[in-house]
C-alpha positions in Angstrom: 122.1 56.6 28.6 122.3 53.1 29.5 119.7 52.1 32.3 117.8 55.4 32.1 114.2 56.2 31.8 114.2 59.1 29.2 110.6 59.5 28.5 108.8 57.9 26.3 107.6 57.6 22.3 104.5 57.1 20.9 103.7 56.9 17.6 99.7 56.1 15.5 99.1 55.3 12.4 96.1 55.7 11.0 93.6 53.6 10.1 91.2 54.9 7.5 92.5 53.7 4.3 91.8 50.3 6.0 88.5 51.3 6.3 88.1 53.1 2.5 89.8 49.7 1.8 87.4 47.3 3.0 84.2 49.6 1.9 86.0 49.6 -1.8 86.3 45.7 -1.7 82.5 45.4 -0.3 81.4 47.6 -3.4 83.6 45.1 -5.8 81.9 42.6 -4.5 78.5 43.6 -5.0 79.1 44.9 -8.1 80.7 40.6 -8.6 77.8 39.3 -7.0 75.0 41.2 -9.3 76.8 40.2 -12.3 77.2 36.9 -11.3 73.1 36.8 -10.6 72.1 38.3 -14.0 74.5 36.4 -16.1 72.7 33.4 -13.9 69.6 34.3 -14.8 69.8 35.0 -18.6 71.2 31.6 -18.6 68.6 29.6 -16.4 65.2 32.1 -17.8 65.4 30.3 -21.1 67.0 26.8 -19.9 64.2 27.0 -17.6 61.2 28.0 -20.9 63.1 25.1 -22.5 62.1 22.8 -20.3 58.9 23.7 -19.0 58.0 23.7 -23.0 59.1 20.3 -23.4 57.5 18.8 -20.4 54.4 20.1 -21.6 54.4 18.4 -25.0 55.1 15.0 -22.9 52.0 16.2 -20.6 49.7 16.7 -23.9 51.0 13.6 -25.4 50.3 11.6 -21.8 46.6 13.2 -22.5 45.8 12.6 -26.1 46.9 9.3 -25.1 44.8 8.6 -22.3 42.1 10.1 -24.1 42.4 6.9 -26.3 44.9 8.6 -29.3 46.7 5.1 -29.5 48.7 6.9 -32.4 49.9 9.1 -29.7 53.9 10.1 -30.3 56.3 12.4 -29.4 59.4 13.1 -30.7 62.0 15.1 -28.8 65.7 15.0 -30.1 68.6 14.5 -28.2 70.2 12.7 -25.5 69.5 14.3 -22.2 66.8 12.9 -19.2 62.9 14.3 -21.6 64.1 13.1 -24.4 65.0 9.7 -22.8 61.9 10.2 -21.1 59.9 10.9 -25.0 61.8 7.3 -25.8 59.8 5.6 -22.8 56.6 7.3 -23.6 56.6 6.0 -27.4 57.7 2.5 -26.2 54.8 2.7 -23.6 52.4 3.8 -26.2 53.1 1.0 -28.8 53.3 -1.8 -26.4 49.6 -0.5 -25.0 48.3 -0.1 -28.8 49.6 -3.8 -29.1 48.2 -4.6 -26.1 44.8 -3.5 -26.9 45.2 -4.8 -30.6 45.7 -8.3 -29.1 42.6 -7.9 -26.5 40.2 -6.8 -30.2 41.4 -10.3 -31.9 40.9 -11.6 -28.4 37.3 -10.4 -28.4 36.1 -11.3 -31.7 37.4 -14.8 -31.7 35.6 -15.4 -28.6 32.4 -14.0 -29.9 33.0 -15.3 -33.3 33.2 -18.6 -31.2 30.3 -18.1 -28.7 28.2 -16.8 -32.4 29.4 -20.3 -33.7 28.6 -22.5 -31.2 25.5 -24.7 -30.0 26.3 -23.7 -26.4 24.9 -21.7 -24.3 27.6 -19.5 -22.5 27.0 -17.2 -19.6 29.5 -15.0 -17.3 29.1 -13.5 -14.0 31.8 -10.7 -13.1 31.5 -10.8 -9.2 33.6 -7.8 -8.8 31.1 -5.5 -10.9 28.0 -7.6 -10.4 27.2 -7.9 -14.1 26.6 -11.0 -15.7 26.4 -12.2 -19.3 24.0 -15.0 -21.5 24.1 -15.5 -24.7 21.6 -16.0 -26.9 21.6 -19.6 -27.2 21.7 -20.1 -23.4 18.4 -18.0 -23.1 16.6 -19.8 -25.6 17.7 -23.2 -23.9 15.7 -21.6 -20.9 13.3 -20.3 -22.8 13.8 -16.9 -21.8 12.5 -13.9 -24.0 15.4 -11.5 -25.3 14.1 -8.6 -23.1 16.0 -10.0 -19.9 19.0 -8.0 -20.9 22.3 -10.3 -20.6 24.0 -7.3 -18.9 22.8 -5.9 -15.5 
């Protein structure tokens, strides 16, 4: 037989449990894929209320504070980025109720010193246009009390 042509052989296999293959694996992986999304979102849902519900007690402290609340707190325990946040808010709020504190003994030494004096004191604020006398400085003009010291 050596050197001679003696037909020829073919042979197939078939190829649909390749295909039933790859449709079983594309099912598996939807199936992986769905789980994956709803075990994602029972965990992200309430991580996701937990924070929204924080934020909003910083939001109604930031309020009440602004509103003038200088008492204003909030506490929210733990280490993570609002409750860091909470720390900053307090600090704020008790260095602008000392703040404020310090402007009140500000203002009643100067009027406690204006009262006390034989001077007569006036102000002009240029950026708001109002300007202040005392009474001692319109009685050393000899002005009635009716020209208001604030315009």
């Amino acid at each position: 037989f050596a050197g001679q042509d003696l037909g020829e052989v073919q042979y197939c296999v078939s190829l649909q449990f390749l295909d039933e293959a790859r449709a079983n694996l594309a099912a598996k992986m939807l199936r992986i894929g769905a789980i994956g999304i709803l075990f994602g979102l029972l965990l992200l849902v309430p991580l996701g209320f937990w924070v929204t519900r924080r934020l909003a007690l910083l939001e109604q402290a930031a309020q009440r504070l602004a509103s003038g609340q200088l008492d204003e707190r909030i506490d929210l325990p733990g280490g993570d980025e609002l409750s860091r946040l909470a720390g900053a808010f307090n600090h704020m709020a008790d260095s602008l109720a000392g703040m404020i504190d310090n402007v009140r003994r500000s203002e009643a030494r100067f009027h406690h010193a204006v009262q006390g004096s034989s001077d007569g004191i006036w102000d002009w604020d240029l950026e708001h246009g109002e300007y202040y006398f005392s009474a001692r400085y319109r009685a050393m003009l000899a002005q009635s009390g009716k020209e208001n010291a604030q315009q």
